[in-house]
C-alpha positions as CSV (number, residue, x, y, z in Angstrom):
1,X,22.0,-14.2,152.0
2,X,22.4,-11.4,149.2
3,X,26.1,-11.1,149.9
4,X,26.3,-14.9,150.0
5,X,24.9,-15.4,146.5
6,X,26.7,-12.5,145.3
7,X,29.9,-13.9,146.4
8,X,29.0,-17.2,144.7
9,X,28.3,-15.6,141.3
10,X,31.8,-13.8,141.6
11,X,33.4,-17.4,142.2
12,X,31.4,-19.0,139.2
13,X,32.1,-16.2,137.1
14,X,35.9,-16.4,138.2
15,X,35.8,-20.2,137.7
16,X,34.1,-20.2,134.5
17,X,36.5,-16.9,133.0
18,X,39.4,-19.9,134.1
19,X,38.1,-22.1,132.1
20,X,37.5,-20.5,128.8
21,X,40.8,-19.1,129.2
22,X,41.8,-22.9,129.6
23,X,40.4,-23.6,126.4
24,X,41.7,-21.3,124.3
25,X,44.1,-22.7,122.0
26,X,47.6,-21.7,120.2
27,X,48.2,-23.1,117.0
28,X,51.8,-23.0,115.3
29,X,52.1,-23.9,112.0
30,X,55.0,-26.8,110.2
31,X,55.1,-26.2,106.7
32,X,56.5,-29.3,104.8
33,X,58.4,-27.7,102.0
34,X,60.1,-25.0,104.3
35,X,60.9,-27.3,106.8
36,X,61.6,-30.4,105.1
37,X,65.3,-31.0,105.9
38,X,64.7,-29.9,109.6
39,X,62.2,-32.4,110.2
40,X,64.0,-35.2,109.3
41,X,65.2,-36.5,112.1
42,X,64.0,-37.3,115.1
43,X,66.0,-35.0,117.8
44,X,64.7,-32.1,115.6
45,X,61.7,-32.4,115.6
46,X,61.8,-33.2,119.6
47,X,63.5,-29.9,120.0
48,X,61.1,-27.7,118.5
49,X,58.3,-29.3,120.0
50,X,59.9,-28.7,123.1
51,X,60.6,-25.1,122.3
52,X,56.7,-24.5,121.2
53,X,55.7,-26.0,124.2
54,X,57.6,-23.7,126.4
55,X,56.3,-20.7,124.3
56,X,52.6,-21.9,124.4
57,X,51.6,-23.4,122.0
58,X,49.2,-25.8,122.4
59,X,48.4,-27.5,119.2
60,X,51.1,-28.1,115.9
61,X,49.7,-28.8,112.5
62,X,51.8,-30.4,110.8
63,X,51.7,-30.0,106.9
64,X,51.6,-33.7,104.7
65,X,50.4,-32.9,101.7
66,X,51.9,-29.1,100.4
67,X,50.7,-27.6,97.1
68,X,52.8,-30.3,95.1
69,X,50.1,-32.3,95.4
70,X,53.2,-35.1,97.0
71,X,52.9,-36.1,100.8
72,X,55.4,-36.9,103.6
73,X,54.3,-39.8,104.8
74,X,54.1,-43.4,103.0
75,X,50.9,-43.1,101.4
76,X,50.0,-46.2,99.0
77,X,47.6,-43.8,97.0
78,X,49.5,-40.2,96.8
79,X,53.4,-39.6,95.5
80,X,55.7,-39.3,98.2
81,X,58.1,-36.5,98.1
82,X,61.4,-38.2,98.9
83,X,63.3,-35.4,98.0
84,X,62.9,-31.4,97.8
85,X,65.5,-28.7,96.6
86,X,69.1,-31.7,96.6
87,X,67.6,-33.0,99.9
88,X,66.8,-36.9,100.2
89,X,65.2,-37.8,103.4
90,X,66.3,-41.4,104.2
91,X,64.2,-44.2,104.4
92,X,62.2,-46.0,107.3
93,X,61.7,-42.4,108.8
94,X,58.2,-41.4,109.8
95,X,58.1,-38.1,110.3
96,X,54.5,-37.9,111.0
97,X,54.5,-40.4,113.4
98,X,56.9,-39.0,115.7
99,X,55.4,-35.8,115.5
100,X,52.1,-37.8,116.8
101,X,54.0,-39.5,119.9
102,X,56.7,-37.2,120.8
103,X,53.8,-34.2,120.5
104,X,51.6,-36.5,122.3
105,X,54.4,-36.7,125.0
106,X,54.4,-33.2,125.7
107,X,50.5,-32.4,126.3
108,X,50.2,-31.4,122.6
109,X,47.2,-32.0,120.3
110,X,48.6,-32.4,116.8
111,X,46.9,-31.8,113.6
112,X,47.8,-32.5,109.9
113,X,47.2,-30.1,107.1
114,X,46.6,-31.1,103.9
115,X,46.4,-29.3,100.3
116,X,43.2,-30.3,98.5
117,X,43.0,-28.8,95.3
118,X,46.6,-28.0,94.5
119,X,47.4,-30.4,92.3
120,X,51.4,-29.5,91.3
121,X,54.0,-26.7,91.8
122,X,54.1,-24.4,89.0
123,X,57.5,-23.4,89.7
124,X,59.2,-26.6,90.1
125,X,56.7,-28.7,87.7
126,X,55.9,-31.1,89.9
127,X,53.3,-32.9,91.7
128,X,49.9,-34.8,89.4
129,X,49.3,-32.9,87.5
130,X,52.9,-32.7,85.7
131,X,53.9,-36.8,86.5
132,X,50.5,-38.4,86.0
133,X,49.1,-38.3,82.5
134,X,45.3,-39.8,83.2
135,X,45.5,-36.3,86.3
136,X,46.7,-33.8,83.7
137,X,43.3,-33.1,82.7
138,X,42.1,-32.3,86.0
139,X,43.9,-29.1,86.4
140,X,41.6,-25.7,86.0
141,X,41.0,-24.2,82.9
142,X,41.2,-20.2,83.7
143,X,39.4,-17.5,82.0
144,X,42.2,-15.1,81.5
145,X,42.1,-12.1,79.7
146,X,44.2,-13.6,77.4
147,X,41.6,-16.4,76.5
148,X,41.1,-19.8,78.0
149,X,44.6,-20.9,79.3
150,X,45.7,-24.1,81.1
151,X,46.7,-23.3,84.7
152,X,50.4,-24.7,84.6
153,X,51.0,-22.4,81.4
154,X,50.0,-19.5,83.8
155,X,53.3,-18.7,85.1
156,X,53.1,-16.2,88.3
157,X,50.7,-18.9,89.8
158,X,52.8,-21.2,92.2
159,X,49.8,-23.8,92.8
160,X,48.9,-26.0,89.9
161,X,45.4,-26.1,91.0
162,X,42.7,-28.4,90.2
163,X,39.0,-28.4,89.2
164,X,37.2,-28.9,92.5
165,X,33.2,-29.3,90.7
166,X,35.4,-32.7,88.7
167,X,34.1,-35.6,91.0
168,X,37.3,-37.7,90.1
169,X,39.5,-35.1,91.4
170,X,36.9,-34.8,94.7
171,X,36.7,-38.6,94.9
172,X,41.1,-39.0,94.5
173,X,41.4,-36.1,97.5
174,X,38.7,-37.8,99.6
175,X,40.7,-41.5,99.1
176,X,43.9,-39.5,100.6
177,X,42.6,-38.0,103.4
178,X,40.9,-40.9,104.4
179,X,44.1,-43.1,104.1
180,X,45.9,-39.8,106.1
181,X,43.3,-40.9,109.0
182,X,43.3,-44.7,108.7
183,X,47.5,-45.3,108.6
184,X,47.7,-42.9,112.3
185,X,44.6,-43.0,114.2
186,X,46.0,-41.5,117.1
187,X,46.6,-37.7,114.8
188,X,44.1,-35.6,116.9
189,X,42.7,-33.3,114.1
190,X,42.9,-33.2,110.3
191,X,42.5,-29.4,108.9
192,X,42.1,-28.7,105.4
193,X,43.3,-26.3,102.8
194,X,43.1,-24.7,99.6
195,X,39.2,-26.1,99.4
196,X,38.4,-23.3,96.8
197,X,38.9,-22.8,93.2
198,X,42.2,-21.0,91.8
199,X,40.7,-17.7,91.4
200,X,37.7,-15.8,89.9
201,X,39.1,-17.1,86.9
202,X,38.9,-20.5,87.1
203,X,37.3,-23.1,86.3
204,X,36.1,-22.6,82.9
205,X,36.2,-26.1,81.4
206,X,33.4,-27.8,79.6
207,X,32.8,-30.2,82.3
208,X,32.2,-26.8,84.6
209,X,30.0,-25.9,82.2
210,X,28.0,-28.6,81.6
211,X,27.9,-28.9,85.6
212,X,26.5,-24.6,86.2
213,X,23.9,-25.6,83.3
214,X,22.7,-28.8,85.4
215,X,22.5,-26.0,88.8
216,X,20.5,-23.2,87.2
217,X,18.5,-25.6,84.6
218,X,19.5,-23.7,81.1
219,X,22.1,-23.9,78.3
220,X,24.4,-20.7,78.6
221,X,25.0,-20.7,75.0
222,X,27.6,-18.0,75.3
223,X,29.8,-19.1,77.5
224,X,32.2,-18.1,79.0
225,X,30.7,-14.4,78.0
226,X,28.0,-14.7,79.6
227,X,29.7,-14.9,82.9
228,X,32.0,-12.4,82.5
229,X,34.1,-10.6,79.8
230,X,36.8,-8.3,79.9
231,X,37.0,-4.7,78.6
232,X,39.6,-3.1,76.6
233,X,42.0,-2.3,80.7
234,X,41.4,-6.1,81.1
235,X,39.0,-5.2,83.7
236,X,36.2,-8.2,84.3
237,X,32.5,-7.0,83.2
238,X,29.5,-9.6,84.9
239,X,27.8,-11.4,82.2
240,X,23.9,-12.3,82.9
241,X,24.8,-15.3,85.0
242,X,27.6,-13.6,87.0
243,X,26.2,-14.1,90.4
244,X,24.3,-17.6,89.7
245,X,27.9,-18.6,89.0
246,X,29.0,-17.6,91.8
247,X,26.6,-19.5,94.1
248,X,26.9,-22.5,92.0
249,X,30.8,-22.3,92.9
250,X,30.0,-21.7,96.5
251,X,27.9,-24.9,96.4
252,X,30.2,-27.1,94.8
253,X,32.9,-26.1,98.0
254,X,30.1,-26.6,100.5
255,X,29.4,-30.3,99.0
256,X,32.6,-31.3,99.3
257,X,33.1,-30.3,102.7
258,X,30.1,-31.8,104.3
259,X,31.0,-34.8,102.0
260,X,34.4,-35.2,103.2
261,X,33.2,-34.7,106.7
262,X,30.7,-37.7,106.6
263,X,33.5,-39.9,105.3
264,X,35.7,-38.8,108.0
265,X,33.8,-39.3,110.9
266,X,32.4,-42.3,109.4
267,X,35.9,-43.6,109.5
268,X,37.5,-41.4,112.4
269,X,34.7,-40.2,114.7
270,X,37.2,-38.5,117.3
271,X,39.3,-37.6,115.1
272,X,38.4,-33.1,114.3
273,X,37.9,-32.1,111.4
274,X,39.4,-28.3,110.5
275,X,39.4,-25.9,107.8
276,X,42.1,-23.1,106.9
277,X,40.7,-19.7,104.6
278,X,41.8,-16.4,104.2
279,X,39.9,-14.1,106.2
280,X,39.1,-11.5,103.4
281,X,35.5,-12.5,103.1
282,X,33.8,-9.7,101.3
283,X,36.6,-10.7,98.4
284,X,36.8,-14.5,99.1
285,X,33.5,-15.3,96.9
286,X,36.1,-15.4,94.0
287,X,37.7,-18.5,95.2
288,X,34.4,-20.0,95.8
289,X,34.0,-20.3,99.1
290,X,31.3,-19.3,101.8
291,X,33.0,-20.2,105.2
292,X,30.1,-18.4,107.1
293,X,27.5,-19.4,109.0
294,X,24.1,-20.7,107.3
295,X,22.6,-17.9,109.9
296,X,25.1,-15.1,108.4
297,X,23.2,-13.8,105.2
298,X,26.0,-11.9,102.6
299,X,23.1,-10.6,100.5
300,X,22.1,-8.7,102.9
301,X,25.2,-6.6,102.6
302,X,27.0,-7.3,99.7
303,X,25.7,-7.1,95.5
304,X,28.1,-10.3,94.8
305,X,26.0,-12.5,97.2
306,X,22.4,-14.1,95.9
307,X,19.3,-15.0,98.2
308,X,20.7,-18.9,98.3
309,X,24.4,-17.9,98.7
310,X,24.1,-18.2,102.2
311,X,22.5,-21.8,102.0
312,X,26.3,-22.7,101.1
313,X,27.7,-21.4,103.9
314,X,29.6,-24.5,106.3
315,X,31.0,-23.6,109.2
316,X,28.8,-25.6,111.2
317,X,30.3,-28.6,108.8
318,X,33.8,-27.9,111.3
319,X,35.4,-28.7,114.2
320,X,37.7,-25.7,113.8
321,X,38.4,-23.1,111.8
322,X,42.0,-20.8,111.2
323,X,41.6,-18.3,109.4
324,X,44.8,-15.5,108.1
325,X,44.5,-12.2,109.3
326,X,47.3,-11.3,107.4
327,X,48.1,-7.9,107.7
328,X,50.9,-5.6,109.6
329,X,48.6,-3.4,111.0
330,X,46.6,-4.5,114.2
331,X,44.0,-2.0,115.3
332,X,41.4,-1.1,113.4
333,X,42.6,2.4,113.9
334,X,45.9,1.4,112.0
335,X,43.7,0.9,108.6
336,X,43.2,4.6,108.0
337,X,47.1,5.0,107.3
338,X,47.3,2.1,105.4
339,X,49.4,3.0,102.4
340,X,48.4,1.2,99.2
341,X,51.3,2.1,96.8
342,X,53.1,-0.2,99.3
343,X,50.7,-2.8,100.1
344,X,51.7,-6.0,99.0
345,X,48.3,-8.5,99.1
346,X,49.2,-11.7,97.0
347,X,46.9,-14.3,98.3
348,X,44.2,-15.6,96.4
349,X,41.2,-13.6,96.1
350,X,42.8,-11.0,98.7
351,X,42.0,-7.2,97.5
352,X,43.3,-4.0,98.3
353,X,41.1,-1.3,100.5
354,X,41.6,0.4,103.9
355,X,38.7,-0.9,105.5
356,X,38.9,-1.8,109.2
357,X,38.3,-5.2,108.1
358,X,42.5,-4.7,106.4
359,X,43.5,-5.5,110.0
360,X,44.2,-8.1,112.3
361,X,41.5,-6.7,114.5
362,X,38.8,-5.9,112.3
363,X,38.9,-9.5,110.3
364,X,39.4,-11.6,113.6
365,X,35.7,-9.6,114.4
366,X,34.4,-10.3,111.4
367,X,35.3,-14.2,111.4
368,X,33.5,-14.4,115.0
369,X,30.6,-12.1,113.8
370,X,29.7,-14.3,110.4
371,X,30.8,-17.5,111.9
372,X,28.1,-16.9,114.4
373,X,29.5,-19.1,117.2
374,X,29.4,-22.2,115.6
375,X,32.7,-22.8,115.6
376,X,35.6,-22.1,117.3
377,X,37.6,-19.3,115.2
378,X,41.4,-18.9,116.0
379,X,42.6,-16.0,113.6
380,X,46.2,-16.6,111.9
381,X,49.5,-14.5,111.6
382,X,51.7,-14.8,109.3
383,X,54.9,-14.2,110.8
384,X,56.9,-12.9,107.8
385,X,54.9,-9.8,107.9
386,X,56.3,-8.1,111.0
387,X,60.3,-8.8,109.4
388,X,62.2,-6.6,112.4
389,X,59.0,-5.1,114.4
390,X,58.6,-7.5,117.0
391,X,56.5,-5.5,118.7
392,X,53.6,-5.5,116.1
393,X,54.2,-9.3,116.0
394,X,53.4,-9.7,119.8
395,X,51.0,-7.0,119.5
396,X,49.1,-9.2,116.5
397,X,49.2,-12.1,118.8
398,X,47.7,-10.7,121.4
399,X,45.3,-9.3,119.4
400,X,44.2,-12.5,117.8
401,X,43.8,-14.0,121.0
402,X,41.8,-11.0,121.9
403,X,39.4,-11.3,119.5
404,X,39.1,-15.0,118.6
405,X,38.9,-18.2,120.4
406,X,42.7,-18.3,119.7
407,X,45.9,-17.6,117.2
408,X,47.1,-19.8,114.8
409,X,50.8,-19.0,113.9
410,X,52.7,-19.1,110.0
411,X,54.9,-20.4,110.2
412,X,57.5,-22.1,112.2
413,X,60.3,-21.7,109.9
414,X,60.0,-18.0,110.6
415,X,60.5,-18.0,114.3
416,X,63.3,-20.0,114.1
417,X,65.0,-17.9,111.7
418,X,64.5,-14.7,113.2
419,X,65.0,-16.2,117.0
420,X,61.8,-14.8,118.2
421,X,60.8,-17.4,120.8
422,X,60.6,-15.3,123.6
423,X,58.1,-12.9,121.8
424,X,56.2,-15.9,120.8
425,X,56.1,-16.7,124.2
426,X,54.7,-13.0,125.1
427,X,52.1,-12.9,122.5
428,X,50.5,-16.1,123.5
429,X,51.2,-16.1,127.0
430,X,51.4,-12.3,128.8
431,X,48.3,-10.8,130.0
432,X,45.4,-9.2,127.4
């Protein structure tokens, strides 16, 4: 009898190790801009589904609505982007919907992505925030060291971003996503991005103002010194309300997400509902965001974090969650020679440091550690990285899957380019 149930706990535990490993999921990543005369046609975009099926991957999220603010699909309330760098996609072409059926075809779940508070491309001046006069005054005010500048007159900034406390702006974004989910009701997922503020430096407008005052129930009658102010190296000094603002920022992000979650389900209730971050979380407070756990509490380890800041944590608000590990070096072990003369880490609110956390190990542990289960975590790569070292770029996939409930890949236009769809197919397929 004691080698019979023994024997049936090994076949349960074999069965059940199956099916997790079933579940896990391999994301790849179609970026509109980058990919925009590729996908234009039909055969393409059957060919390259075909090739990410045959590599693994099991879910595409396709990108609609890039930092422009525009979207590539006929949307009666958003600009459509027609056209990008002399290209002019011709009419009657759905590109999302054939994404949808031919994806749908070959056993894949596909997911859109769309940009929430970008408002406009610096670079090429365009998107709401440049064509729409009555949207101009949406976009974020930043605290510079400069002064108070306009963030479309801030010119190393690619993303014209937007004021996410302004309830127009929130109200305009929700109306798109909701008529993203009501023209293709068959799209499996919807995942979100850039639901943060610009920067630590944004949004200093009066209306934020006003809006912080309502939160902590005072006039700040020095503002904006009274959050911060910079010394004579330009280096930020917290005011008295530093951390209050902070939280209040956090807040604002965590509203709008369970907000725009209500409203989908309301009008999609199978459709999932994702969010994309970076995974630098002990730095990512200066974008305003608190992608933990309610359970996880920051102030328990970090001097940024207040007593409520955890109350604004949403992760249990998801359905998924990708988050960019974005680093060349894997193991934890690799962040000890990290050298940062030549570390290049761009993305908003990303810091330099050699902690283990610097790695695509150590973050994908720290997204399943302060997500705390709630939802399923599948940390990101970011393909570009690994240029001619294949090897770390399987290596990072493995790893992802390793650690987290899968990988989600950046970006598409990267593996084609470099021809690396056989170690695609290693990283997401070999053995761990």
């Amino acid at each position: 009898m004691k080698l019979y149930l023994k024997l049936t706990f090994i076949c349960v535990f074999i069965g059940l190790s199956g099916l997790l490993k079933a579940q896990q999921k391999n994301l790849l990543y179609f970026d509109a801009t980058a990919n925009y005369k590729r996908f234009a046609d039909k055969d393409s975009i059957v060919y390259y589904l075909q090739k990410s099926k045959q590599a693994g991957v099991t879910d595409v999220i396709i990108d609609v609505k890039p930092i422009s603010g525009e979207v590539l699909y006929p949307s009666k309330i958003a600009p459509v982007m027609k056209e990008w760098r002399g290209y002019t996609k011709k009419g009657g072409f759905d590109m999302l919907e054939t994404f949808i059926a031919e994806g749908h075809k070959l056993g894949l779940t596909v997911h859109a992505t769309i940009n929430i508070f970008s408002g406009g491309h610096n670079e090429f001046k365009r998107g709401i925030v440049f064509s729409d006069k009555k949207k101009r005054g949406w976009q974020s005010l930043n605290y510079t060291a400069a002064g108070l500048v306009p963030i479309t007159k801030i010119k190393n900034k690619w993303s014209a971003m937007v004021n996410p406390a302004n309830k127009e702006v929130q109200d305009y974004e929700l109306s798109v996503m909701l008529e993203l989910a009501a023209m293709y009701p068959k799209l499996d997922g919807i995942i979100l991005d850039r639901v943060r503020y610009d920067s630590i430096e944004a949004d200093f407008s009066p209306l934020s103002q006003q809006l912080f005052e309502k939160y902590i129930g005072v006039k700040v009658h020095n503002f904006p010194a009274d959050i911060y102010t910079y010394d004579a190296d330009k280096k930020r000094i917290p005011g008295v309300h530093y951390k209050k603002w902070i939280a209040w920022r956090a807040k604002v992000i965590h509203d709008f997400f369970y907000t725009a979650k209500a409203a989908l389900k309301k009008s999609q209730p199978q459709i999932k509902f994702g969010d994309y971050t970076g995974s630098w979380y002990p730095t990512y407070y200066e974008v305003g965001v608190n992608w933990a756990s309610k359970d996880y509490d920051p102030a328990a380890t970090f001097d940024w974090a207040t007593p409520e800041y955890k109350n604004y944590g949403y992760a249990e608000a998801l359905d998924l969650y990708t988050t960019g590990s974005y680093y060349y070096e894997v193991n934890k072990s690799e962040a000890q020679h990290i050298d940062l003369s030549k570390v290049s880490r761009i993305e908003a609110g990303q810091g330099k440091g050699k902690d283990d956390w610097y790695t695509v190990e150590g973050s994908a542990e720290m997204a399943m550690k302060i997500t705390k289960g709630k939802v399923p975590v599948y940390a990101g790569i970011y393909v570009e990285q690994y240029k001619k070292d294949e090897a770390q770029f399987v290596k990072a996939l493995k790893m992802c899957r390793k650690k987290s409930d899968g990988v989600m890949v950046f970006d598409i236009v990267h593996v084609i380019e470099k021809n690396w769809w056989e170690s695609l197919k290693r990283g997401l397929t070999e053995a761990l």
